[in-house]
VMD Tcl script that draws the C-alpha trace (Angstrom):
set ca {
  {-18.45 2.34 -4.19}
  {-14.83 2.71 -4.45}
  {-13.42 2.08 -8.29}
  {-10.17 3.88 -6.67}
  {-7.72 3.00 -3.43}
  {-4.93 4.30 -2.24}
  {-2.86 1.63 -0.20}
  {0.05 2.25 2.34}
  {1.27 2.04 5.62}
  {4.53 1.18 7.07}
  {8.13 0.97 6.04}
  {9.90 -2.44 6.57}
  {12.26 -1.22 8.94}
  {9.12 0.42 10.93}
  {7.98 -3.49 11.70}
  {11.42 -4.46 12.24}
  {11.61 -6.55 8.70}
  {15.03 -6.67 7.12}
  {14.38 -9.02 4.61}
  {12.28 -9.91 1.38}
  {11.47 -13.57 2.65}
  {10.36 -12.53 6.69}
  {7.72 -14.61 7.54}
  {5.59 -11.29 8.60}
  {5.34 -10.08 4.68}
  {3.78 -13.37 4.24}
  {0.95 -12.18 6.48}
  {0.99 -8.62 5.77}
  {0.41 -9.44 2.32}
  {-2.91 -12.08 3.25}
  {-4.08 -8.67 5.26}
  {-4.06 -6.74 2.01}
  {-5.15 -8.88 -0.05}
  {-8.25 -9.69 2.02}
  {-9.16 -5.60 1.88}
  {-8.45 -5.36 -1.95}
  {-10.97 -8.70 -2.50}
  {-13.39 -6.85 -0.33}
  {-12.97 -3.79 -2.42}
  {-13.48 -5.81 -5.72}
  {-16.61 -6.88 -4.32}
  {-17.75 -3.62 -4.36}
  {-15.85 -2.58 -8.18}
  {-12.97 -1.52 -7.16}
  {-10.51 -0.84 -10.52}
  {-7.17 0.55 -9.40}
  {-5.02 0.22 -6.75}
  {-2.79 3.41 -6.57}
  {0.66 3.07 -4.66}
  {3.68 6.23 -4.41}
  {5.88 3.01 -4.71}
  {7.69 3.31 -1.11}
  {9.16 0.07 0.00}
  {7.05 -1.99 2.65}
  {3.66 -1.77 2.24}
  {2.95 -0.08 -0.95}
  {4.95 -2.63 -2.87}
  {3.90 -5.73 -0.40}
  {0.32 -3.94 -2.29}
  {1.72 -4.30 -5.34}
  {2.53 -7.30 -5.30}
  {-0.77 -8.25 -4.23}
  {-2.46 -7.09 -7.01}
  {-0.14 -8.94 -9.69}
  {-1.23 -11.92 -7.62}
  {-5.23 -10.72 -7.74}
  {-4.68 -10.26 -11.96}
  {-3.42 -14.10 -11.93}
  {-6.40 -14.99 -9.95}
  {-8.61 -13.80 -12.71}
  {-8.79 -9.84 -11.65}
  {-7.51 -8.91 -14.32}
  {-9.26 -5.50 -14.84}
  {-7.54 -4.46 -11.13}
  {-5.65 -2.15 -12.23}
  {-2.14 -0.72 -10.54}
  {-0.97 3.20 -10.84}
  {2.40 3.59 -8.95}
  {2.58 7.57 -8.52}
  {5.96 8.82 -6.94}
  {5.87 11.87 -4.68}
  {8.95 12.76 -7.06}
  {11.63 11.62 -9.74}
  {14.72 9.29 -8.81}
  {12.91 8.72 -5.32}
  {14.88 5.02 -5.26}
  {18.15 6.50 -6.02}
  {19.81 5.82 -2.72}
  {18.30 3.03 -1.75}
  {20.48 -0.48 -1.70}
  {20.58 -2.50 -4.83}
  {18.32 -5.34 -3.69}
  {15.51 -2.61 -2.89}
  {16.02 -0.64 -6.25}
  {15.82 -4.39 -8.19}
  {12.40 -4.84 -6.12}
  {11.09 -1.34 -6.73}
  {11.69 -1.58 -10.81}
  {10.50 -5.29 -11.05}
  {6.92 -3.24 -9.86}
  {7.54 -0.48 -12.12}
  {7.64 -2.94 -14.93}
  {4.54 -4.46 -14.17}
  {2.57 -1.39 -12.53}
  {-0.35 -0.33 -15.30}
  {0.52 3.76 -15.24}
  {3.88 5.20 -13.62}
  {3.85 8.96 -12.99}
  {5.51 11.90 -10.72}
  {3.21 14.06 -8.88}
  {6.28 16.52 -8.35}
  {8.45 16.26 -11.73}
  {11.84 17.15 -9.88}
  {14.00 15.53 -7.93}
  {13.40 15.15 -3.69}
  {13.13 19.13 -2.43}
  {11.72 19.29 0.31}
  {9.04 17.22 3.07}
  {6.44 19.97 0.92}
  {5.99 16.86 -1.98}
  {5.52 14.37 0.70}
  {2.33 16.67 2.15}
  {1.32 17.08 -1.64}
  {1.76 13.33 -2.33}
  {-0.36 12.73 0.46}
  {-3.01 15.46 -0.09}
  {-3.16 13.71 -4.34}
  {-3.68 10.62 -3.06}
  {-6.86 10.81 -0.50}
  {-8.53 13.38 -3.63}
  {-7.59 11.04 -6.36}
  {-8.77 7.82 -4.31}
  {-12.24 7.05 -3.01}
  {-10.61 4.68 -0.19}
  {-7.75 4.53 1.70}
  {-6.26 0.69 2.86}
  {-4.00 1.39 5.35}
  {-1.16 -0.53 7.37}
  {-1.58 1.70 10.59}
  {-1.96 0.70 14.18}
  {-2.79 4.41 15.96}
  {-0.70 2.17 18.84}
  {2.51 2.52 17.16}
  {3.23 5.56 15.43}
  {5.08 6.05 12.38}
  {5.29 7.19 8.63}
  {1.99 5.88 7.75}
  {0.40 8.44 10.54}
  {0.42 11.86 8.25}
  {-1.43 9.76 5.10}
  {-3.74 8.96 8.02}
  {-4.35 12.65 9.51}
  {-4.61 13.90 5.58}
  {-7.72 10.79 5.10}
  {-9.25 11.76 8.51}
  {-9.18 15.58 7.77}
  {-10.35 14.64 4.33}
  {-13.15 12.58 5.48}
  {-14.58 15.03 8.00}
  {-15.85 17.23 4.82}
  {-16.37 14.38 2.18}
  {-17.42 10.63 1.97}
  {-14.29 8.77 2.11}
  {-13.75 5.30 3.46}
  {-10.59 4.47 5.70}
  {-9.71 0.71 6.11}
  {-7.01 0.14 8.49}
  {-4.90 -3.10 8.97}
  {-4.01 -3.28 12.50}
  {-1.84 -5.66 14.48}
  {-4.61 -7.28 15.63}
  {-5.93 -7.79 11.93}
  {-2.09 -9.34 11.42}
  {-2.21 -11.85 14.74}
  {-5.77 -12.98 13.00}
  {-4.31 -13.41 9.60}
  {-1.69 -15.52 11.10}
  {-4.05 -17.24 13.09}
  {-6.28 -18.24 10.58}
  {-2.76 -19.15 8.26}
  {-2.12 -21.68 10.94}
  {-5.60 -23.35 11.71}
  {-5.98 -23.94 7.75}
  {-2.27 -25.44 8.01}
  {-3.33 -27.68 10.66}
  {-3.44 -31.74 10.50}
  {-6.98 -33.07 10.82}
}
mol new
graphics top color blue
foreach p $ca { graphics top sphere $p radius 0.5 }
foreach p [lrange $ca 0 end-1] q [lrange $ca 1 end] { graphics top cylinder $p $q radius 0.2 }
display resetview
């Protein structure tokens, strides 16, 4: 039973998505959202994101839609890998990123410094498989990218302890679309 996941995956710029209103997010988001209701099923509580853009707050988002829906014990825990981590990011991204803080349930720092060294990104990593008892992940082994060292920390992690991986794939995405567009059609 997992009361705890951790969700990630890829950056926007890893899928080629420049924009807030790409038709893909649309999608990405139905992917995660079909996990997390799966989860709930089984009494899920939190949803824990290290707020990087893409995926973890596509996740986010998610789960404000999921405590609309009547979910409104789902709980969301944005933990950074350190302080100021939006600092250089454009101003469109650091609006998104503290509309989520606002509305996230706990905010906290693993690391409570300022960006050091690729060290807090291994530590973030490491927190988040222990503190989790799934990981929902926007991976496709096919196409590497950030998402792949949260993946080798859950698969390492799993080969001593129970711990449940869920991976969104591309395929999962072309079925997600897929089933968008047959519910869209005109009988």
């Amino acid at each position: 039973m997992a009361k705890v996941a951790a969700v990630s995956g890829y950056k926007p710029f890893e899928l080629g998505i420049f924009q807030q209103n790409h038709p893909s997010v649309t999608y990405i988001k139905m992917a995660i959202k079909k996990q997390l209701e799966a989860l709930l099923d089984e009494g899920l509580e939190w949803v824990m994101i290290s707020g990087q853009l893409g995926s973890e707050l596509w996740a986010a988002e998610v789960v404000f839609e999921l405590q609309e829906e009547g979910y409104d014990y789902l709980q969301l825990a944005l933990i950074t890998p350190f302080l100021n981590q939006e600092e250089n990011w454009k101003e469109p991204n650091k609006e998104w990123y503290e509309s989520i803080i606002m509305q996230a349930d706990f905010v906290d720092s693993i690391t409570k410094k300022p960006y050091e060294s690729p060290a807090q990104f291994r530590l973030k990593n490491q927190f988040f498989i222990e503190k989790s008892d799934a990981l929902v992940l926007l991976y496709d082994t096919e196409k590497e990218g950030s998402p792949k060292f949260l993946y080798e920390t859950a698969l390492q992690y799993q080969s001593k302890k129970e711990y449940e991986i869920r991976m969104i794939t591309f395929y999962d995405l072309q079925v997600a679309v897929e089933e968008d567009q047959l519910k869209n059609q005109d009988f």
